[in-house]
C-alpha positions in Angstrom: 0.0 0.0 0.0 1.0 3.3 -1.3 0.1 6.2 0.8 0.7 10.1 0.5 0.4 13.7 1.6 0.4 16.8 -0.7 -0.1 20.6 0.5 -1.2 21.7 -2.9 -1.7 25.7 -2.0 -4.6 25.5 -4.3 -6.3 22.9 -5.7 -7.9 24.6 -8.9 -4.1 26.3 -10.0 -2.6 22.6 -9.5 -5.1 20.5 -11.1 -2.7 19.5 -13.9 0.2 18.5 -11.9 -2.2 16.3 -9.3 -3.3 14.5 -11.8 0.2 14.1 -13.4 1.4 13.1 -10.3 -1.0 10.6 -9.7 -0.5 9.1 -12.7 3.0 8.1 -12.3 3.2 7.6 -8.8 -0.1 5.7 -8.3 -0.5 6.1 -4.7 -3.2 4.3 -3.2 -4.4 6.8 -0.8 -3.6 11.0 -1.2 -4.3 13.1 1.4 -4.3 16.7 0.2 -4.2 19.6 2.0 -5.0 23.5 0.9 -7.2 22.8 -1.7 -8.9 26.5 -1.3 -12.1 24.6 -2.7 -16.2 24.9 -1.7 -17.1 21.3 -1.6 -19.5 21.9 -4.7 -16.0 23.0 -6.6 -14.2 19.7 -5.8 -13.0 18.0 -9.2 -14.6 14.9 -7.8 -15.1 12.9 -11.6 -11.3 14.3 -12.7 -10.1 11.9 -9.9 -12.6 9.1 -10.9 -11.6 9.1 -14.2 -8.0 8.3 -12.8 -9.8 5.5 -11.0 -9.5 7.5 -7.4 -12.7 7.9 -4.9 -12.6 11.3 -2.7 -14.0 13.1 -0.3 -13.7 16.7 0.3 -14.1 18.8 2.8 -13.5 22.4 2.4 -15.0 26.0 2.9 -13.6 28.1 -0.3 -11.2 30.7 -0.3 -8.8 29.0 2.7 -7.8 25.4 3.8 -9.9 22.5 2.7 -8.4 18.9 3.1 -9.5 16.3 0.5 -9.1 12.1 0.8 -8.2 10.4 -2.6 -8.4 6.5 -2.7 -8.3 3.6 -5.1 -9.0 1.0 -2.6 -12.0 2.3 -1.0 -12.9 4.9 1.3 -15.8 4.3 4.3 -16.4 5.6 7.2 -16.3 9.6 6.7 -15.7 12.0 9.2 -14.7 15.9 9.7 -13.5 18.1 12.3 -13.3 17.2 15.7 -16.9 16.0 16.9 -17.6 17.1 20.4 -14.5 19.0 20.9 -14.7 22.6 21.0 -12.6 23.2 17.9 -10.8 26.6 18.6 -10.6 27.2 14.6 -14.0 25.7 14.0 -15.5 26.0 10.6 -11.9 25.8 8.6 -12.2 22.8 7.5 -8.7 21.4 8.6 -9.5 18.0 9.1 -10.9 14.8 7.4 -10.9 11.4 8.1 -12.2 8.1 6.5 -11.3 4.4 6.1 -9.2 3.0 3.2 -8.7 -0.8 3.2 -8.9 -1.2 6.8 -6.9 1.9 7.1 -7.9 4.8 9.4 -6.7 7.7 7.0 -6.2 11.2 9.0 -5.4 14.3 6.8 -5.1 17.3 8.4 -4.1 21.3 8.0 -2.5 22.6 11.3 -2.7 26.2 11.9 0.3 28.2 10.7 0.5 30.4 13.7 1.6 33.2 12.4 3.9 35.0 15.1 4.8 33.7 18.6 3.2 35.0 21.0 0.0 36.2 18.8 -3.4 34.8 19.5 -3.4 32.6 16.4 0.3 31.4 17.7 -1.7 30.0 21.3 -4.5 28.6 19.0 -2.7 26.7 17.1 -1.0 25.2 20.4 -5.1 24.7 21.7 -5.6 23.1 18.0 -3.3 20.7 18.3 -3.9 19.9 21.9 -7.6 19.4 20.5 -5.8 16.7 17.8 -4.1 14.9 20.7 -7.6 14.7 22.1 -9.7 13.9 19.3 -7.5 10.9 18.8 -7.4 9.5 22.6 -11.5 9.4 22.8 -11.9 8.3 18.7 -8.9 5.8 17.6 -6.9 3.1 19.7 -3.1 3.2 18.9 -3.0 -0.6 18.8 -5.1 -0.6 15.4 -3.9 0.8 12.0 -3.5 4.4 12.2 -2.6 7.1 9.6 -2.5 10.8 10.1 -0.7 12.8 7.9 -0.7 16.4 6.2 0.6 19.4 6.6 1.7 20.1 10.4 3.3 23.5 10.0 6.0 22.4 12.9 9.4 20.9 11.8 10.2 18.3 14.9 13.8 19.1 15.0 16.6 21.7 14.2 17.4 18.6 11.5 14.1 19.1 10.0 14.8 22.9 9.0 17.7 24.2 6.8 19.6 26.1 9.7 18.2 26.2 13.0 19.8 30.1 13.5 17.3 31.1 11.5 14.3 30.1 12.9 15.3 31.4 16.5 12.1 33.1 17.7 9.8 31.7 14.8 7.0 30.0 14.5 7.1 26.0 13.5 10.3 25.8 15.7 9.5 26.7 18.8 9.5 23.7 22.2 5.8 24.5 23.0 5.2 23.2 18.6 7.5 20.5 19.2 6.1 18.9 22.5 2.5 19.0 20.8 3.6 16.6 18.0 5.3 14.6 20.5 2.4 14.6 22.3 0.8 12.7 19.4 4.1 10.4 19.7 3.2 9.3 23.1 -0.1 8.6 22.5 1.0 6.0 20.2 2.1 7.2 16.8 5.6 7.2 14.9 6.8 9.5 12.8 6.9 6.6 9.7 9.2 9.0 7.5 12.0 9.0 10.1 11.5 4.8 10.7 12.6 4.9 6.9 15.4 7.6 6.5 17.3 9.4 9.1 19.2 11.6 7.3 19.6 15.5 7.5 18.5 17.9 4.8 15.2 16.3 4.2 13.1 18.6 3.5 9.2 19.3 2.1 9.1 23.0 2.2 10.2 26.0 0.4 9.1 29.5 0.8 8.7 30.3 -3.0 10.5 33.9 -2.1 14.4 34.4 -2.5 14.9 31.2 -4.4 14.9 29.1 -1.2 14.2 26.0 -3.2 17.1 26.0 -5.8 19.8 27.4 -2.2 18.1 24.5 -0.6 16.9 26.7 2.2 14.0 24.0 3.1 11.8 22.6 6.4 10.8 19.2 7.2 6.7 19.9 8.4 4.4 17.6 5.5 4.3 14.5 8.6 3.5 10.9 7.8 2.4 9.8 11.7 1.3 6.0 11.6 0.6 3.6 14.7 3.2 1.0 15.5 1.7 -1.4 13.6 1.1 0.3 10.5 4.5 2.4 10.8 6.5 -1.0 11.1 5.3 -1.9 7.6 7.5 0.9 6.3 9.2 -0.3 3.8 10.1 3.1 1.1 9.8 6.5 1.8 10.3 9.2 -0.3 9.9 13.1 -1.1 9.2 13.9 -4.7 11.0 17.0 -4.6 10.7 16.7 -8.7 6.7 17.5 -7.8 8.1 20.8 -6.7 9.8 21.7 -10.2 8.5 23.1 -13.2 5.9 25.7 -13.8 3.9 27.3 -11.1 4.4 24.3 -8.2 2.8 23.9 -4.9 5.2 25.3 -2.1 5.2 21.8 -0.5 6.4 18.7 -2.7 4.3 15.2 -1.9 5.9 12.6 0.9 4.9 9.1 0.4 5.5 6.0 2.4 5.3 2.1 1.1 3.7 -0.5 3.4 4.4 -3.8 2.8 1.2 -6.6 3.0 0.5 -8.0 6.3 1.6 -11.3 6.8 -0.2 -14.3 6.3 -1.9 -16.1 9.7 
């Protein structure tokens, strides 16, 4: 099983390259974030055509998080339920069920400036994640949350730590949310794969960061032990990033291997 996040930074001014991408990488599951698309705008028959199912959830202009699936998707949920979601109506999250596969894509907050309001609720946002998944999922069963996180883990995950100091996506408060969602039970599946610096799956489109390298490590594939130990390839397609007018992000996929027969 193929599986895959994409921040797209527009859904309707990537169209072309989704589909391009999906046609030679053939992921089983994308999980897309930024599509900037009302649900009654979501390409829905270009991606059956392709032979994908989806499900969309979106609110126009900003965020929206879409599900694309060739082996099924069941079981559809959005947002947080009962929680009290402290960006609620942003559509930043979406959830369904893909082969026996609980599939989590989601659009953290950006935060903007430490310090700010939207800085403390992203922090509340993501202590309403850690939440959502305690009273809704079971870290024993097969788990996998992915998307755009806006936090790099570690100084290894951004291009020089010196200068991030006093930025947002760096900061200890970011960092102990996500591991939060580590102790509850999930692994961060990219790392199980590759541990090497310099890995990046962002670049700010200003200055030329992309070509200088100049990159940050926060498009996360989180999976539950059991899922995440059925790594068996992982890979950033920085060539996703190339070429004329690219998403921001490039797409991070992660090969499972088949469960073992009884």
């Amino acid at each position: 099983m193929r599986i895959a996040t994409w921040n797209v930074n527009s859904l309707k001014a990537r169209l072309p390259r989704v589909e391009e991408w999906l046609a030679y990488a053939r992921p089983d599951v994308l999980c897309l974030q930024e599509t900037k698309l009302a649900d009654s705008a979501f390409p829905q028959l270009s991606f059956a055509s392709l032979g994908y199912e989806s499900v969309h959830h979106g609110q126009g202009r900003w965020n929206g998080v879409a599900i694309l699936s060739r082996v099924g998707i069941d079981d559809v949920s959005t947002g947080f339920g009962d929680i009290d979601d402290p960006y609620v109506g942003d559509a930043r999250l979406l959830a369904a069920t893909c082969a026996g596969v609980r599939v989590v894509t989601v659009y953290v907050p950006n935060g903007r400036e430490v310090g700010s309001e939207f800085y403390e609720r992203k922090l509340t946002w993501l202590g309403c994640l850690r939440d959502w998944l305690a009273a809704t999922a079971d870290p024993s069963r097969d788990l996998a949350l992915l998307g755009d996180f806006n936090v790099a883990p570690e100084d290894r995950d951004v291009w020089d730590p010196k200068a991030f100091v006093g930025a947002t996506h760096v900061t200890d408060p970011e960092r102990a949310s996500l591991a939060a969602l580590r102790e509850w039970g999930l692994v961060d599946a990219f790392r199980r794969v590759y541990e090497d610096d310099g890995l990046f799956t962002y670049w700010d489109y200003r200055a030329g960061d992309f070509h200088q390298g100049r990159g940050m490590r926060i498009d996360l594939v989180y999976m539950t032990e059991p899922l995440a130990a059925r790594a068996t390839f992982a890979l950033v397609d920085r060539n996703a990033r190339k070429g004329k007018a690219p998403s921001d992000h490039a797409p991070v996929l992660v090969d499972l291997s088949e469960l073992a027969e009884a």
